[in-house]
N, C-alpha and C positions, 0 to 999 in steps of 0.2 A: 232552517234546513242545513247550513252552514255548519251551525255546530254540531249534529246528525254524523254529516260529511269527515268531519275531524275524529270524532268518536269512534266513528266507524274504520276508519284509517288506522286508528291505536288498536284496536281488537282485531283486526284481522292483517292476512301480509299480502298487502298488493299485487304481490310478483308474483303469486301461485292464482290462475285465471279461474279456480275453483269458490278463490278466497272472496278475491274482487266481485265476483256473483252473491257471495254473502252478504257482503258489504251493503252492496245497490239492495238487496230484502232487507235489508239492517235498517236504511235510512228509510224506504221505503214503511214499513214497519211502523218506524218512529211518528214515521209523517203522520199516519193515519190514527195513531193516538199521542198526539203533541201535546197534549194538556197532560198527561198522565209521565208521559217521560219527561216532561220538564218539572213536574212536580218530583221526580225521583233524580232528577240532575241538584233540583234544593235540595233535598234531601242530602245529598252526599259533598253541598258545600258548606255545611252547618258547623260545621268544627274542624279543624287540623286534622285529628283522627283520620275522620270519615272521608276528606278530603287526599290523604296520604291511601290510604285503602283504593279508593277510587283510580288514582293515579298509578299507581303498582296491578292491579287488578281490575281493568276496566272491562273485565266479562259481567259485571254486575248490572252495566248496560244493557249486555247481551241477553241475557238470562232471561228478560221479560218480554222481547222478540220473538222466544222459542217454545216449540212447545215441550219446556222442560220440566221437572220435577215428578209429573204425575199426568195420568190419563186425562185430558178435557179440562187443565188447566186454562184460566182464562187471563188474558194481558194485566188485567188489577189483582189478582191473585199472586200471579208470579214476583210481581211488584214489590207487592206488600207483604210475599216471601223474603224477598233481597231485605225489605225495609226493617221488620222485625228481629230477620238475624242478625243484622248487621249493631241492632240497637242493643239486641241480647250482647254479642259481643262487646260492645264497647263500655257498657254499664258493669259489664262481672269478668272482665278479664283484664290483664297489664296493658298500658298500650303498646308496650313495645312487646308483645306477645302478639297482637292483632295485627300490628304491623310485622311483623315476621310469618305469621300463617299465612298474607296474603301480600307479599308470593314467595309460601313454599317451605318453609322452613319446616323440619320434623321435629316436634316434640315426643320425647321419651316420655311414655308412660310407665313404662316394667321393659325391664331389662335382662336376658338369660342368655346362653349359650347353647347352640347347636351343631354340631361337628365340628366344633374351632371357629364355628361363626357367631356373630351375634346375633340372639331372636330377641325383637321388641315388638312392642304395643308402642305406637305412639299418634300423636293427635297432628294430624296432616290432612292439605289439602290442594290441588295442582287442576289446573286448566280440565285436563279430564274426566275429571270427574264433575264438571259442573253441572252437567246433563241431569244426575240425581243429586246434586244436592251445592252446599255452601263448605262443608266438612266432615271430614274423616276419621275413622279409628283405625288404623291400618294393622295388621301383623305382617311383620318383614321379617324375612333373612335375609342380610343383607348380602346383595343390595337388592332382593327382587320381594315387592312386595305379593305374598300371598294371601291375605284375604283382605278385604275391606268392608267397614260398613259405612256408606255413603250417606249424611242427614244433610237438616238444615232444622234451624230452631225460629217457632214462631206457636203462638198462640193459641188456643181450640176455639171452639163454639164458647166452651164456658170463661175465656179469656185468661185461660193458665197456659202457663210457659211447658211448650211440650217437646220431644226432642218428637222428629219426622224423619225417619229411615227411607231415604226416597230408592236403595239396591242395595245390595250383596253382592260382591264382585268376587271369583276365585281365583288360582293362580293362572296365570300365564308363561309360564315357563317351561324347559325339557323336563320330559318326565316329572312331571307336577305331581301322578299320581302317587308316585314312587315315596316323593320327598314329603308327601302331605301324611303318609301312611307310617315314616318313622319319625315323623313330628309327632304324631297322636300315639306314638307307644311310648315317645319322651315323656308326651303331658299324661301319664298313666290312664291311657284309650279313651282321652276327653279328646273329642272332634275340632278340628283348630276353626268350624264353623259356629261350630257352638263358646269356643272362646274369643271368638271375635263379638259376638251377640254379648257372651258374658261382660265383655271388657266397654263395648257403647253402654251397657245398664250402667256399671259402674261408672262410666261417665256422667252420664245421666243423674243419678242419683248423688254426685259431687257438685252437680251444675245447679240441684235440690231441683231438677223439673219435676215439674206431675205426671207426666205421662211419655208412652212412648207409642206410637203410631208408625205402622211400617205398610206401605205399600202394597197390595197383594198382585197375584198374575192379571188380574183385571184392574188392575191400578195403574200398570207398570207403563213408563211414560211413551214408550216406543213400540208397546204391544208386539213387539218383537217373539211371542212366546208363542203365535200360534202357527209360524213358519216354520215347517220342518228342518229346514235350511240353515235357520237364526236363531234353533231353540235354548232359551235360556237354561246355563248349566245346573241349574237349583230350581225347583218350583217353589218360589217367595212363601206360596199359601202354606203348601203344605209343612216346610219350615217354622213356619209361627205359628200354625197350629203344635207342632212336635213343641215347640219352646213354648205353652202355654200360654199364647194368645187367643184371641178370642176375636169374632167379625165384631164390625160394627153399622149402627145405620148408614153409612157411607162404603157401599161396596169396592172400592178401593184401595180400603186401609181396614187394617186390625189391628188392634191394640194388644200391645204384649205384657204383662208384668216388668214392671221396676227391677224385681228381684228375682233370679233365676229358683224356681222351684227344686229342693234338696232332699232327695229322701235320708233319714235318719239310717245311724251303720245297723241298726236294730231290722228296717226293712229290705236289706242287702245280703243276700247269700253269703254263708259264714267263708265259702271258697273264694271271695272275691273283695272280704274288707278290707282287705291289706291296701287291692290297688284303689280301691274309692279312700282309704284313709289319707290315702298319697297325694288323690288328683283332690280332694278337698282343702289340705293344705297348701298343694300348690293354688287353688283358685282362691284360698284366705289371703296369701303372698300378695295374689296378684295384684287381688279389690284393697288393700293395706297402701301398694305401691302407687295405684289410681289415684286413690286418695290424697295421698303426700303429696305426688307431681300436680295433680288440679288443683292444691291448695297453692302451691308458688304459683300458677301460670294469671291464678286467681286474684282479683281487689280483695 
């Protein structure tokens, strides 16, 4: 219980009496599956690595307390979510790249300009986002990130390495609408949600996963979507169907294509090839620059 107690103490801030009530569900938590979190405290003293990770990021703790990632997630799931990714990580990336994502460092993925600002793609990941997932693909303008898409990487049924889109997060900022609206007339009227989706594939398919699995509104870990109140800005489903996903026997997730579906300039109205010849280049640029940056971050 001791060690609970300590653990518990690093992941949350005493002084805030909201925290301290976590904390007490935190140890509480632990107690009630001791076998399972001590098997996940070995887990993370097995090497320097994982050991250095755990120390900088001790939400990995947390993670399997909560009911995060996905709808009726259970305590050995979430587990053996942290355990998987964390093994993905440390097998296929530098270490000194895993120990910079965790905590916080941005990796540039693609690099542009936007009214004298910089727009990137890059690979990040920060405390809040641990609710869906372990890691991000963010697009920022700096310094306010506007979209993300939130995963974690672990296994299927068939034991292939998949990436897990556990949200879609939009902007939060003034006039979001405004800034998202001459962003997408930048990218020649590509949706910066659909190049957020584009730029995780391309991840994905740099990381050579098999699959990509994204959460649906019946998935979604907070079911927050059916409060008028708290309604989520995107409906997940309907997204991934638009982006050529597909259900799956697990009504929670769909599965989306690797590769974003491209219709040929041939099936594109002659008044509008110009700007698809545009926005196809620019997304050749991008998938080229994904490329390059996950090949350094990579063993």
């Amino acid at each position: 219980m001791r060690s609970f107690i300590t653990l518990g103490k690093k992941i949350y801030n005493m002084e805030n009496p909201r925290e301290v009530r976590r904390m007490v569900i935190f140890v509480v938590r632990s107690m009630m599956h001791r076998a399972r979190m001590r098997q996940l405290l070995t887990f993370f003293r097995q090497n320097s690595l994982l050991k250095s990770v755990a120390a900088t990021y001790p939400f990995v703790y947390e993670q399997p307390t909560r009911a995060f990632f996905y709808r009726g997630s259970t305590f050995a799931e979430r587990a053996r979510i942290v355990e998987q990714h964390m093994t993905f990580m440390a097998e296929n990336f530098q270490a000194n790249v895993v120990c910079g994502l965790y905590p916080y460092t941005e990796y540039i993925l693609w690099q542009s300009e936007f009214e004298g600002k910089p727009l990137c793609l890059e690979l990040f990941h920060e405390p809040g986002q641990r609710k869906e997932g372990l890691l991000s693909v963010t697009l920022r303008w700096s310094p306010w990130p506007l979209y993300q898409i939130v995963f974690w990487i672990a296994k299927n049924e068939q034991d292939e390495w998949s990436m897990w889109i556990g949200a879609m997060q939009g902007p939060n900022i003034e006039n979001a609408k405004d800034v998202i609206k001459r962003i997408t007339k930048q990218c020649h009227a590509y949706r910066t949600k659909n190049l957020i989706l584009y730029a995780a594939q391309a991840v994905a398919r740099a990381l050579q996963l098999r699959h990509i699995y994204a959460v649906t509104n019946y998935g979604y870990y907070a079911n927050n979507h059916v409060r008028t109140d708290r309604k989520l800005r995107t409906s997940f489903s309907n997204f991934w169907q638009e982006a050529g996903g597909h259900a799956t026997s697990d009504q929670r997730f769909d599965e989306l294509p690797l590769v974003e579906p491209r219709k040929t300039i041939d099936e594109v109205p002659t008044r509008k090839r110009a700007v698809y010849r545009k926005r196809f280049a620019l997304l050749d640029e991008i998938d080229a620059a994904i490329a390059n940056h996950m090949e350094k971050l990579c063993k």
